[in-house]
PyMOL commands that place a pseudoatom at each C-alpha (Angstrom):
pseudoatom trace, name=CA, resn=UNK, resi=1, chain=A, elem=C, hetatm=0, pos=[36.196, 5.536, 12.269]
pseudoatom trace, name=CA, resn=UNK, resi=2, chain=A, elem=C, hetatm=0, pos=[38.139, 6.035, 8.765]
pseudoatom trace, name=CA, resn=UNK, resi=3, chain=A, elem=C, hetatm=0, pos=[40.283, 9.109, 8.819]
pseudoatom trace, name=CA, resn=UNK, resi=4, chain=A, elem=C, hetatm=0, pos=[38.113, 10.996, 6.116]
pseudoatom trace, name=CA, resn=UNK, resi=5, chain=A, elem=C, hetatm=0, pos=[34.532, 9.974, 7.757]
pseudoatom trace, name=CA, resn=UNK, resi=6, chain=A, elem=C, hetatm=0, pos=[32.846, 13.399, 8.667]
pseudoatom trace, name=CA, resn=UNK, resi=7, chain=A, elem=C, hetatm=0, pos=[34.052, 15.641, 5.741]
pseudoatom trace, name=CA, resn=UNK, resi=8, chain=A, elem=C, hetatm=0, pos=[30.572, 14.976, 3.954]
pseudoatom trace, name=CA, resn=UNK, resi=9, chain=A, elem=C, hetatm=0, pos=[31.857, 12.876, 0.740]
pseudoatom trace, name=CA, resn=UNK, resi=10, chain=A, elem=C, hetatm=0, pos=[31.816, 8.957, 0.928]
pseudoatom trace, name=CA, resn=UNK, resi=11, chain=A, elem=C, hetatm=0, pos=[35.458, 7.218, 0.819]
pseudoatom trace, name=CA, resn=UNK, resi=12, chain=A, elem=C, hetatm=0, pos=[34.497, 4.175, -1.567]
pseudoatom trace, name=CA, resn=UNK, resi=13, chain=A, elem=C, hetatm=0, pos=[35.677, 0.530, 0.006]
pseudoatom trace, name=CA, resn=UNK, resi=14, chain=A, elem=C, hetatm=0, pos=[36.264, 2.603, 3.253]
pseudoatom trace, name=CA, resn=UNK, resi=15, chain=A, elem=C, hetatm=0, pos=[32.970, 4.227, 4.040]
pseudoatom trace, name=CA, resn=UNK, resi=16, chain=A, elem=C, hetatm=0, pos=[29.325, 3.368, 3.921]
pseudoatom trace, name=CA, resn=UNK, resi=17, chain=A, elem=C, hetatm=0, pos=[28.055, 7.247, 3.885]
pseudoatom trace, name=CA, resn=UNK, resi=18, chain=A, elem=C, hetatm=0, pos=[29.301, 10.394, 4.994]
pseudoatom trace, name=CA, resn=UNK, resi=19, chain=A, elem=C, hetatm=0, pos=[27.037, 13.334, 6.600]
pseudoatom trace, name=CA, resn=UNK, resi=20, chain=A, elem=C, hetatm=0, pos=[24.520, 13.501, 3.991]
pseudoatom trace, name=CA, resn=UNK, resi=21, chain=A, elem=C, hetatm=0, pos=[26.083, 11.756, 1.126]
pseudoatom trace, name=CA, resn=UNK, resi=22, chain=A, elem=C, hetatm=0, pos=[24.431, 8.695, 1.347]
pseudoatom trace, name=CA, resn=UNK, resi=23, chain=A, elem=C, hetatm=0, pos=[26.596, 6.971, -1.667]
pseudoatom trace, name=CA, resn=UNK, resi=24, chain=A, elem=C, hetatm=0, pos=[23.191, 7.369, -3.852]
pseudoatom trace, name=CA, resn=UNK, resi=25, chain=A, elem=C, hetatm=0, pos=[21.322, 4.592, -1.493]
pseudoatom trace, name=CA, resn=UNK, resi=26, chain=A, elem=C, hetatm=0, pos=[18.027, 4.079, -0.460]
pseudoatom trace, name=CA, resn=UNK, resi=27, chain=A, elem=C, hetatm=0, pos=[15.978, 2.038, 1.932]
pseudoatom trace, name=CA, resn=UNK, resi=28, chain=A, elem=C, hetatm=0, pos=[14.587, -0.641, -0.407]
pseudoatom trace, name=CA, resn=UNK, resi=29, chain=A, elem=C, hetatm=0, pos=[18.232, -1.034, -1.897]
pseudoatom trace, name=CA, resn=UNK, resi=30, chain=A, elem=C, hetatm=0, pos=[19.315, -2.656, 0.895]
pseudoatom trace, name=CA, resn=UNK, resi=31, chain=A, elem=C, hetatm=0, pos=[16.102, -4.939, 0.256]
pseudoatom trace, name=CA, resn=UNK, resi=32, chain=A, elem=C, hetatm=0, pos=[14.208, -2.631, 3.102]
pseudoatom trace, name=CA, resn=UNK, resi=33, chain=A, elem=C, hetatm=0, pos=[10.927, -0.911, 3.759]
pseudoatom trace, name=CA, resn=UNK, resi=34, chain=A, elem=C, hetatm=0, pos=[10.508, 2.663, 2.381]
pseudoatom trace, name=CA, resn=UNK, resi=35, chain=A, elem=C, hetatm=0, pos=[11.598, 5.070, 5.077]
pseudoatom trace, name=CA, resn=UNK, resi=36, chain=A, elem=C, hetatm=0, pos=[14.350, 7.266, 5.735]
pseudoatom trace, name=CA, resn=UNK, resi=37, chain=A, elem=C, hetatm=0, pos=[17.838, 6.206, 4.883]
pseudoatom trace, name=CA, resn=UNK, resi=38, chain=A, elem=C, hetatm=0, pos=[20.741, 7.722, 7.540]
pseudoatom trace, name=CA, resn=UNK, resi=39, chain=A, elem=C, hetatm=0, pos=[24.020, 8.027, 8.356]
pseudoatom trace, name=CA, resn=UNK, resi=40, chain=A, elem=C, hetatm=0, pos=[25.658, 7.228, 11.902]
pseudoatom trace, name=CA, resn=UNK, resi=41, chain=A, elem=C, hetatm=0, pos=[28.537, 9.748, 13.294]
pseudoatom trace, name=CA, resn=UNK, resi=42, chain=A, elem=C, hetatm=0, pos=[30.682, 6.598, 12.285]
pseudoatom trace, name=CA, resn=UNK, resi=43, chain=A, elem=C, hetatm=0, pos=[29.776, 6.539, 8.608]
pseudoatom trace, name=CA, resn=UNK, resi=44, chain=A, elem=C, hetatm=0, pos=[28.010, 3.740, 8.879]
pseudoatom trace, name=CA, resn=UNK, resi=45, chain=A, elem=C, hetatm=0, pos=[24.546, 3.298, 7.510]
pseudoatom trace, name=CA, resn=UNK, resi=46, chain=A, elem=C, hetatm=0, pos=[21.538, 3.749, 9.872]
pseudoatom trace, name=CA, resn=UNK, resi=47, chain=A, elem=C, hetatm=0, pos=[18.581, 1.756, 8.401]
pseudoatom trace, name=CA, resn=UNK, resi=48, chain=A, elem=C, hetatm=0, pos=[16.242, 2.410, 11.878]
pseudoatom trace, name=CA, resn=UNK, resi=49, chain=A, elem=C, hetatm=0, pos=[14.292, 5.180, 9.356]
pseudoatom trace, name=CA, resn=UNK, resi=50, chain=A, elem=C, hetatm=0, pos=[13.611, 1.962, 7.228]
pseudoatom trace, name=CA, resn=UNK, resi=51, chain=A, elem=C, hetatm=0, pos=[10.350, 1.296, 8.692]
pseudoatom trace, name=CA, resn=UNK, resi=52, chain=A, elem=C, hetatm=0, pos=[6.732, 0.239, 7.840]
pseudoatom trace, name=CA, resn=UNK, resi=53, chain=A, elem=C, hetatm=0, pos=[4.051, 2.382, 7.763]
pseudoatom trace, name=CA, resn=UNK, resi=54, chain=A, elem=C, hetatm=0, pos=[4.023, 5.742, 6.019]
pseudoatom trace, name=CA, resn=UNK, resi=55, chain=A, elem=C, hetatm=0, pos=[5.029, 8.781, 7.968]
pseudoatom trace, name=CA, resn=UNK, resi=56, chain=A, elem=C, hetatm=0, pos=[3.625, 11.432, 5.306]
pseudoatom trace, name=CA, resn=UNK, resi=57, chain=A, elem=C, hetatm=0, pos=[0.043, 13.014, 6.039]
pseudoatom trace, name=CA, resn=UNK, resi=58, chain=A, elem=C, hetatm=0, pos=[-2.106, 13.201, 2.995]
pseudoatom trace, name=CA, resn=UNK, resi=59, chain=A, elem=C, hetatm=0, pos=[-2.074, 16.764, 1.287]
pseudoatom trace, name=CA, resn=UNK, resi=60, chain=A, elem=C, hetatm=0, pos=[-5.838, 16.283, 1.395]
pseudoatom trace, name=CA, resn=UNK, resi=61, chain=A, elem=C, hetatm=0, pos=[-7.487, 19.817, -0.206]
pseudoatom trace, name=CA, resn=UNK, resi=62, chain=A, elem=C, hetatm=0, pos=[-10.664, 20.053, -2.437]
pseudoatom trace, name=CA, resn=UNK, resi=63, chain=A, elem=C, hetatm=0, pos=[-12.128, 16.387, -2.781]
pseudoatom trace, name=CA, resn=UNK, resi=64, chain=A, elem=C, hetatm=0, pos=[-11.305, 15.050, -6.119]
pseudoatom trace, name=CA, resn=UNK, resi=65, chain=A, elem=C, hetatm=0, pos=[-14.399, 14.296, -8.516]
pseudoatom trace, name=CA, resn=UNK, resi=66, chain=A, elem=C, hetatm=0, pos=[-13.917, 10.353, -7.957]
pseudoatom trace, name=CA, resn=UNK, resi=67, chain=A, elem=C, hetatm=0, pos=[-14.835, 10.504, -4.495]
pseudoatom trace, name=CA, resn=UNK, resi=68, chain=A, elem=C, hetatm=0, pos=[-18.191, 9.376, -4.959]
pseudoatom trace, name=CA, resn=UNK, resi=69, chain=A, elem=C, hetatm=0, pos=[-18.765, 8.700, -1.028]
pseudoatom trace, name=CA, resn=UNK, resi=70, chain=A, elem=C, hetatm=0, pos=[-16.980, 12.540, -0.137]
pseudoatom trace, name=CA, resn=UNK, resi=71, chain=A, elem=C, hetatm=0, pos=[-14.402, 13.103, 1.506]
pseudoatom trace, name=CA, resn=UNK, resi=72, chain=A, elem=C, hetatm=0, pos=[-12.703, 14.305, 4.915]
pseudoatom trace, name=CA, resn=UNK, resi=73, chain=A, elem=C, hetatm=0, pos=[-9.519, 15.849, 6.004]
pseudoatom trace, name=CA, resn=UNK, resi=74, chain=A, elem=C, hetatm=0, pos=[-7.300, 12.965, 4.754]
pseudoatom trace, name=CA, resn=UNK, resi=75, chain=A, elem=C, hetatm=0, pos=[-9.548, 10.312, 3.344]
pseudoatom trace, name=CA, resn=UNK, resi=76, chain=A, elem=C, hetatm=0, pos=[-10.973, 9.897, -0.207]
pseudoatom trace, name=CA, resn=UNK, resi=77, chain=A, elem=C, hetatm=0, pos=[-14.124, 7.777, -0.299]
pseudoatom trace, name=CA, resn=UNK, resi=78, chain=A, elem=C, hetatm=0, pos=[-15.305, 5.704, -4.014]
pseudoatom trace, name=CA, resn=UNK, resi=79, chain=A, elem=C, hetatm=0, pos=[-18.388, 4.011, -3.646]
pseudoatom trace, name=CA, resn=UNK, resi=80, chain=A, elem=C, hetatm=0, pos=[-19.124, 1.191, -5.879]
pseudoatom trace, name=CA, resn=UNK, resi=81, chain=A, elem=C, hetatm=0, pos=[-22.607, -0.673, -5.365]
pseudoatom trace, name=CA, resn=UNK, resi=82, chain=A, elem=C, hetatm=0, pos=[-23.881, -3.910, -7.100]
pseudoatom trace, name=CA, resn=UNK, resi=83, chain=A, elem=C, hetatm=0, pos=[-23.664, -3.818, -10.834]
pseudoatom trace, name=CA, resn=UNK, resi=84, chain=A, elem=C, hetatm=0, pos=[-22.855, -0.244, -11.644]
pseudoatom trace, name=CA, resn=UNK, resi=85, chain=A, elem=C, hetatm=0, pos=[-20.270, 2.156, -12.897]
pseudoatom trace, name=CA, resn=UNK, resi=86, chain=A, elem=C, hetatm=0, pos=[-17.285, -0.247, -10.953]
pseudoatom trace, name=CA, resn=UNK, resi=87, chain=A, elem=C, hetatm=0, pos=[-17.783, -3.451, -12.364]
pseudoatom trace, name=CA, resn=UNK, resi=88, chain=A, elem=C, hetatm=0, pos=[-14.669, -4.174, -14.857]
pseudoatom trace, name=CA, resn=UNK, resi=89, chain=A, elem=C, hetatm=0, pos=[-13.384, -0.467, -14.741]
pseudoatom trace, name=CA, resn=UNK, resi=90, chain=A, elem=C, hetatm=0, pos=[-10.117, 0.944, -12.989]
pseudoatom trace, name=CA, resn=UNK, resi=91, chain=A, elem=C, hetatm=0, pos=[-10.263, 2.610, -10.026]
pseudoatom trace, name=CA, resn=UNK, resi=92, chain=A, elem=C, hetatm=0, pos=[-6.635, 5.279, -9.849]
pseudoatom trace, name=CA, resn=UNK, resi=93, chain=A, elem=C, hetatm=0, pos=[-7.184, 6.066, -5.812]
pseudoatom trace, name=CA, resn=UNK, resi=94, chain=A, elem=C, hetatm=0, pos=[-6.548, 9.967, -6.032]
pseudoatom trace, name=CA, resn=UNK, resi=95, chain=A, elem=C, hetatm=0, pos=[-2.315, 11.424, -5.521]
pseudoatom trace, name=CA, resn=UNK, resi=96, chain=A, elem=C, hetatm=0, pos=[-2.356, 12.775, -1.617]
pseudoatom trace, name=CA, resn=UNK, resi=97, chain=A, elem=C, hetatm=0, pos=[-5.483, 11.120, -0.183]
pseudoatom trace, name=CA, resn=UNK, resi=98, chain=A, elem=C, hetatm=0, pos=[-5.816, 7.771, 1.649]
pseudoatom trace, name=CA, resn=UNK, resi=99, chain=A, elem=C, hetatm=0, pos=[-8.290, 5.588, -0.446]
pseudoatom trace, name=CA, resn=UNK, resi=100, chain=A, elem=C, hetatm=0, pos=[-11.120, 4.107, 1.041]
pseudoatom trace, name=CA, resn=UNK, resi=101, chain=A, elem=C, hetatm=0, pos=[-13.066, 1.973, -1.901]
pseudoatom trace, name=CA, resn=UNK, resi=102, chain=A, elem=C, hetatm=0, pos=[-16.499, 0.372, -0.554]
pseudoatom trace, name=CA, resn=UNK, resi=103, chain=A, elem=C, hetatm=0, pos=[-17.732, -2.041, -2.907]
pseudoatom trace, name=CA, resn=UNK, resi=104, chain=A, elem=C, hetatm=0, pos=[-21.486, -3.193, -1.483]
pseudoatom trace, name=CA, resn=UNK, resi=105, chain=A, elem=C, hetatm=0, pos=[-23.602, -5.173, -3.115]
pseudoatom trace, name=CA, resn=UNK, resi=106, chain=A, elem=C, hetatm=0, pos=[-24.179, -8.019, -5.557]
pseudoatom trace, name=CA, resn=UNK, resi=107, chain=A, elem=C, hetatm=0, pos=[-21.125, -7.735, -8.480]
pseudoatom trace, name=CA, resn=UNK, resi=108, chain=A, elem=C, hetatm=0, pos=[-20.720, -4.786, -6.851]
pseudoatom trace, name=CA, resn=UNK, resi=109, chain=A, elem=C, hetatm=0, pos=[-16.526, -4.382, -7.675]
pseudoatom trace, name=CA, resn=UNK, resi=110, chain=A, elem=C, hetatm=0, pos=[-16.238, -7.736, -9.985]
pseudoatom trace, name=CA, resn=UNK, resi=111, chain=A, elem=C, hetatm=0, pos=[-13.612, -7.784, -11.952]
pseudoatom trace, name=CA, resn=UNK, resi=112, chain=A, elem=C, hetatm=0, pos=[-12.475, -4.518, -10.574]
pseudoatom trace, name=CA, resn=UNK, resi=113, chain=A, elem=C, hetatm=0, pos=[-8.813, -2.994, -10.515]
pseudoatom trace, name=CA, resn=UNK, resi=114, chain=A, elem=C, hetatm=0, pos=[-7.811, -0.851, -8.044]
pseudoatom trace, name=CA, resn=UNK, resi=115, chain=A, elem=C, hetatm=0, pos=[-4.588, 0.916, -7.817]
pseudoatom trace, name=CA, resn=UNK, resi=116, chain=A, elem=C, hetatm=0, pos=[-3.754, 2.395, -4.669]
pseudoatom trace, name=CA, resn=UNK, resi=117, chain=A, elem=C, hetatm=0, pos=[-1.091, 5.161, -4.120]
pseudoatom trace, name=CA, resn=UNK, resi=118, chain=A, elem=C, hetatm=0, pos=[1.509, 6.291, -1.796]
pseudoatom trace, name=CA, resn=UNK, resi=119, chain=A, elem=C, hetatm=0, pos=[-0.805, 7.093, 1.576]
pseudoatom trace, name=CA, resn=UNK, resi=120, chain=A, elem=C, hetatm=0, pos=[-2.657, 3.490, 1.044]
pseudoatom trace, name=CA, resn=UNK, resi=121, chain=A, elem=C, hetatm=0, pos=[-5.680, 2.286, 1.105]
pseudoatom trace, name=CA, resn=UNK, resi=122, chain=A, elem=C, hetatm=0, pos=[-8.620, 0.316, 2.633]
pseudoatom trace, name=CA, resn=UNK, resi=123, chain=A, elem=C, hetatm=0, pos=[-10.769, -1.750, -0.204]
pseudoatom trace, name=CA, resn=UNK, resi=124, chain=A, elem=C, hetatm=0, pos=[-14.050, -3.049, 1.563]
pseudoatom trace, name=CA, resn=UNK, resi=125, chain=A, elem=C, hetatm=0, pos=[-16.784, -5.948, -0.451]
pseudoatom trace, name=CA, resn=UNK, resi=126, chain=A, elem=C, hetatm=0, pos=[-19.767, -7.213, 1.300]
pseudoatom trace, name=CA, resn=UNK, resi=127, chain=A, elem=C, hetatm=0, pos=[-22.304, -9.183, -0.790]
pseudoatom trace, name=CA, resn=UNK, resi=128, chain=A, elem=C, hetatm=0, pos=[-22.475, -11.618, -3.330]
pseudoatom trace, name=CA, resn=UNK, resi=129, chain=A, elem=C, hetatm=0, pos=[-19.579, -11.507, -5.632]
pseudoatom trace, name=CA, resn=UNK, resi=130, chain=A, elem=C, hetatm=0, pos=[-18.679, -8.146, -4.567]
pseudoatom trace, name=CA, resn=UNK, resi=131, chain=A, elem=C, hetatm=0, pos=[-14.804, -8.172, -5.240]
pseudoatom trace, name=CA, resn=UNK, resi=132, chain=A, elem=C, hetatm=0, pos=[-14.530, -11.526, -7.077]
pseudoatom trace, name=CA, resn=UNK, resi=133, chain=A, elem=C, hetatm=0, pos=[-11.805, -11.297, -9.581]
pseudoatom trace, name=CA, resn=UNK, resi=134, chain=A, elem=C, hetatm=0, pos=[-10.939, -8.441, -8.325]
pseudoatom trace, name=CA, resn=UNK, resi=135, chain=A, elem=C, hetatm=0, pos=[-7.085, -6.680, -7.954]
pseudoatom trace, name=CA, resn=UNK, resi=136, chain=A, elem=C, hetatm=0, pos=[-5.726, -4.705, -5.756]
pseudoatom trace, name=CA, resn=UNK, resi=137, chain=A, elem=C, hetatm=0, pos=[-2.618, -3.332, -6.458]
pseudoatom trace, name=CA, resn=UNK, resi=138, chain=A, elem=C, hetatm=0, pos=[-1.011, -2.182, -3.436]
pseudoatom trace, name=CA, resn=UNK, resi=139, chain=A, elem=C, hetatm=0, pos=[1.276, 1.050, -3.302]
pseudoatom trace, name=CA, resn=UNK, resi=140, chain=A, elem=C, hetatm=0, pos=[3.060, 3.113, -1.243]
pseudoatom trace, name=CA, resn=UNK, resi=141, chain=A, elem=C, hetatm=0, pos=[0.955, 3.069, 1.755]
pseudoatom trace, name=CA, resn=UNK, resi=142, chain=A, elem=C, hetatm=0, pos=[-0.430, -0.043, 3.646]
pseudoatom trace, name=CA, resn=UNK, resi=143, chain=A, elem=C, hetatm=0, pos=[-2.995, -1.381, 1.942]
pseudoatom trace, name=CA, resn=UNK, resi=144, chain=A, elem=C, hetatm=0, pos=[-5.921, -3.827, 2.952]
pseudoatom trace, name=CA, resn=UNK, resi=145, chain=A, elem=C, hetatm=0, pos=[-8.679, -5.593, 1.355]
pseudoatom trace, name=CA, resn=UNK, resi=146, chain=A, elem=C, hetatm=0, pos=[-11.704, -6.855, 4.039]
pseudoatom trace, name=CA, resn=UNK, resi=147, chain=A, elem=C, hetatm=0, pos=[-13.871, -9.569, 2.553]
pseudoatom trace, name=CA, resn=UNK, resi=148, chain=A, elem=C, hetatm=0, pos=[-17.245, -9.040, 4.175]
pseudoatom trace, name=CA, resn=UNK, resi=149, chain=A, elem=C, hetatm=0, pos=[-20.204, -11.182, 4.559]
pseudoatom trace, name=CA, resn=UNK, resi=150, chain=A, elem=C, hetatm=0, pos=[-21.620, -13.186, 1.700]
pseudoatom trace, name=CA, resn=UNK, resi=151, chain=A, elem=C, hetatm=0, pos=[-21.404, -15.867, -1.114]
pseudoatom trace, name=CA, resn=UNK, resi=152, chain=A, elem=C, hetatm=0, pos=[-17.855, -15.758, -2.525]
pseudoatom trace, name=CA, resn=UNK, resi=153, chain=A, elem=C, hetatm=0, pos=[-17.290, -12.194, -2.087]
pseudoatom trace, name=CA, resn=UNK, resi=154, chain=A, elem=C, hetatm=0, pos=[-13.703, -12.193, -3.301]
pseudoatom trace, name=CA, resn=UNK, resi=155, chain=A, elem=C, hetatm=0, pos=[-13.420, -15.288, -5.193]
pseudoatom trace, name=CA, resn=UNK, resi=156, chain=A, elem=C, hetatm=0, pos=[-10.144, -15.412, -6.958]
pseudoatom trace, name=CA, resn=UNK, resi=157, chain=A, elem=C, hetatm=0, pos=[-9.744, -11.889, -5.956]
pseudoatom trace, name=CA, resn=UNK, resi=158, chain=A, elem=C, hetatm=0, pos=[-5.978, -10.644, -5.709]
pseudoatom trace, name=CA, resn=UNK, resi=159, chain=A, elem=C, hetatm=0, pos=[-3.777, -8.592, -3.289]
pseudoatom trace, name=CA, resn=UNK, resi=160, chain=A, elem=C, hetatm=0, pos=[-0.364, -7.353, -4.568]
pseudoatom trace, name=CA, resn=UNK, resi=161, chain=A, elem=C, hetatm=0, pos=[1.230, -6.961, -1.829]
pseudoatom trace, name=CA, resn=UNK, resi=162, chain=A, elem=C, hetatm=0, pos=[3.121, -2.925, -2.083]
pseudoatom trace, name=CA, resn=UNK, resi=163, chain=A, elem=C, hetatm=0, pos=[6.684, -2.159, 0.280]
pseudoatom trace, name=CA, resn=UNK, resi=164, chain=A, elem=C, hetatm=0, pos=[4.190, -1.935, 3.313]
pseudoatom trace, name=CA, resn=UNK, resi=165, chain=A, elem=C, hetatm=0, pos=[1.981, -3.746, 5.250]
pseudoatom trace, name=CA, resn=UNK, resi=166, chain=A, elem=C, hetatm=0, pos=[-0.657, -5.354, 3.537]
pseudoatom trace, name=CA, resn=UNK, resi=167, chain=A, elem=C, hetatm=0, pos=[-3.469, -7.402, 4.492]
pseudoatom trace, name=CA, resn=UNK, resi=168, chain=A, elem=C, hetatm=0, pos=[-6.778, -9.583, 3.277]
pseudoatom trace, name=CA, resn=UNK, resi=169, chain=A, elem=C, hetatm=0, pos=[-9.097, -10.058, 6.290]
pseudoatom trace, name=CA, resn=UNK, resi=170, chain=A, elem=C, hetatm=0, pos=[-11.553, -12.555, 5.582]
pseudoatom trace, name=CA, resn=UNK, resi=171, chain=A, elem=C, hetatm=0, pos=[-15.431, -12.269, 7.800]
pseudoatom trace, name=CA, resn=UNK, resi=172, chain=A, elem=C, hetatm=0, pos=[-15.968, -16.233, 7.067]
pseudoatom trace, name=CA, resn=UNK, resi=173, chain=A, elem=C, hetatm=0, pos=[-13.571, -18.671, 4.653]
pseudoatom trace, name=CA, resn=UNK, resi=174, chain=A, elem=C, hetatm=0, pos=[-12.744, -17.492, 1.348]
pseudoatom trace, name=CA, resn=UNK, resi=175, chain=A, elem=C, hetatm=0, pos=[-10.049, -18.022, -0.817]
pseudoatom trace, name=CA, resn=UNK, resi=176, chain=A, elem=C, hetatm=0, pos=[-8.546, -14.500, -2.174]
pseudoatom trace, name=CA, resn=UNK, resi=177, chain=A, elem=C, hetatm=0, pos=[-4.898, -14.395, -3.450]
pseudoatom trace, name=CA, resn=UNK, resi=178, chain=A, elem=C, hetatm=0, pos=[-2.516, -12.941, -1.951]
pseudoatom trace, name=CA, resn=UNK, resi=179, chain=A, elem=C, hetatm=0, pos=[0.789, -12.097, -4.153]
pseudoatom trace, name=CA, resn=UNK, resi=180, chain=A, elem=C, hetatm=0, pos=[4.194, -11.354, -2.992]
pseudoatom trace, name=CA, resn=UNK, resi=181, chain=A, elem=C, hetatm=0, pos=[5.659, -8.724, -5.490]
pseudoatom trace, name=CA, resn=UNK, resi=182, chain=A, elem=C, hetatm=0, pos=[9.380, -8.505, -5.415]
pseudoatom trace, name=CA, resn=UNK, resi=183, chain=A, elem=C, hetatm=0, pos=[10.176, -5.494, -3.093]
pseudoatom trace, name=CA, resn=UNK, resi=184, chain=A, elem=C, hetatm=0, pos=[7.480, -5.724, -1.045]
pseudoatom trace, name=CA, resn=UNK, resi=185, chain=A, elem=C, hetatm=0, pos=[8.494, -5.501, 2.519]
pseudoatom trace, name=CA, resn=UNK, resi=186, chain=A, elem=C, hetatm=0, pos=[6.598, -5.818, 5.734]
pseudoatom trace, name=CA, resn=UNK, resi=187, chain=A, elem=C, hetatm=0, pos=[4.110, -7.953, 6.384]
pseudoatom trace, name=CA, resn=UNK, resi=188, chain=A, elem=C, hetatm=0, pos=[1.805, -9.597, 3.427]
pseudoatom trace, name=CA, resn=UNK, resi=189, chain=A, elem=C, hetatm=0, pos=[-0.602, -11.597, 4.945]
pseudoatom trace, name=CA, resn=UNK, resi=190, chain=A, elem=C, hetatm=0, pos=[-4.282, -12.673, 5.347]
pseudoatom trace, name=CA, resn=UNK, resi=191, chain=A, elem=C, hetatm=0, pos=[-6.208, -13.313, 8.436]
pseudoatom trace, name=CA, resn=UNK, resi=192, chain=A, elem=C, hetatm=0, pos=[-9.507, -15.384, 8.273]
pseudoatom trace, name=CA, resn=UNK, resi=193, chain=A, elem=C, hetatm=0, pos=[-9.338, -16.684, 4.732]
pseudoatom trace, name=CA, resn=UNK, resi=194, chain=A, elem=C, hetatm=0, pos=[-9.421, -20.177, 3.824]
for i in range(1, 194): cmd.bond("trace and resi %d" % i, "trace and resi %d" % (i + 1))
show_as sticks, trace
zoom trace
């Protein structure tokens, strides 16, 4: 232990942190998950905060206009069936809500963009074509797209992978993409697809 570690104020090329002062450093510069950056009684950094996952609980509150399916204490539901109001359009999942976008139905989310935010998000396509083309940007949160029964039902559809765990879950063989974005942490992976 340096001499000035535990007077609150980082010692540059001596110390890593000190107290609180956490030399302006975060999780994901040290090429991390999101989480909680700390500092050990040795002024050392502790990463264990650096975790996957998201510890937050959605704010939740009155259920924001695009929740077409409702909504319950922490989960915002969009409903998009085949060829209506989703197809081609961008879907913002609403701030302090975890997203849950059902796409069901012929076409149902083709061509569809959905951005998810910091509490995540579930994107789910049964049906013909229901999510081909598709992207889902991942953010925050964990994010996962299921690819459900039916004829190409994400065909060249797209998963950007976010800092936490992401996933594409295929019923029966399909061939989604599944993109590793620079800072993305955790797992990025797909389970099922061909």
């Amino acid at each position: 232990m340096a001499a000035s570690c535990g007077d609150g104020f980082v010692q540059g090329g001596v110390e890593e942190c000190d107290g609180t002062d956490l030399g302006g450093q975060l999780c994901s510069d040290m090429g991390l998950p999101p989480g909680e950056l700390a500092c050990t009684g040795a002024c050392d950094y502790d990463t264990s905060g650096c975790a996957c996952g998201n510890s937050q609980a959605p704010l939740g509150g009155q259920c924001p206009a695009q929740c077409t399916g409702g909504c319950n204490d922490t989960t915002c539901q969009i409903n998009c069936f085949g060829g209506g109001d989703c197809v081609g359009a961008t879907i913002d999942c609403p701030d302090g809500w975890v997203c849950r976008v059902l796409c069901n139905g012929n076409n149902a989310c083709n061509g569809t963009t959905v951005n998810c935010n910091e509490y995540g998000c579930d994107v789910q396509c049964s049906n013909l074509q229901a999510c081909a083309d598709a992207t889902v940007q991942c953010g925050e949160g964990s994010c996962e797209l299921t690819c459900g029964s039916g004829k190409d039902v994400c065909l060249n559809a797209e998963l950007r992978c976010g800092p936490n765990d992401s996933l594409i879950t295929c019923v029966q063989p399909e061939t989604p993409i599944l993109t590793k974005l620079p800072g993305s942490g955790c797992f990025c992976e797909s389970v099922g697809c061909a």
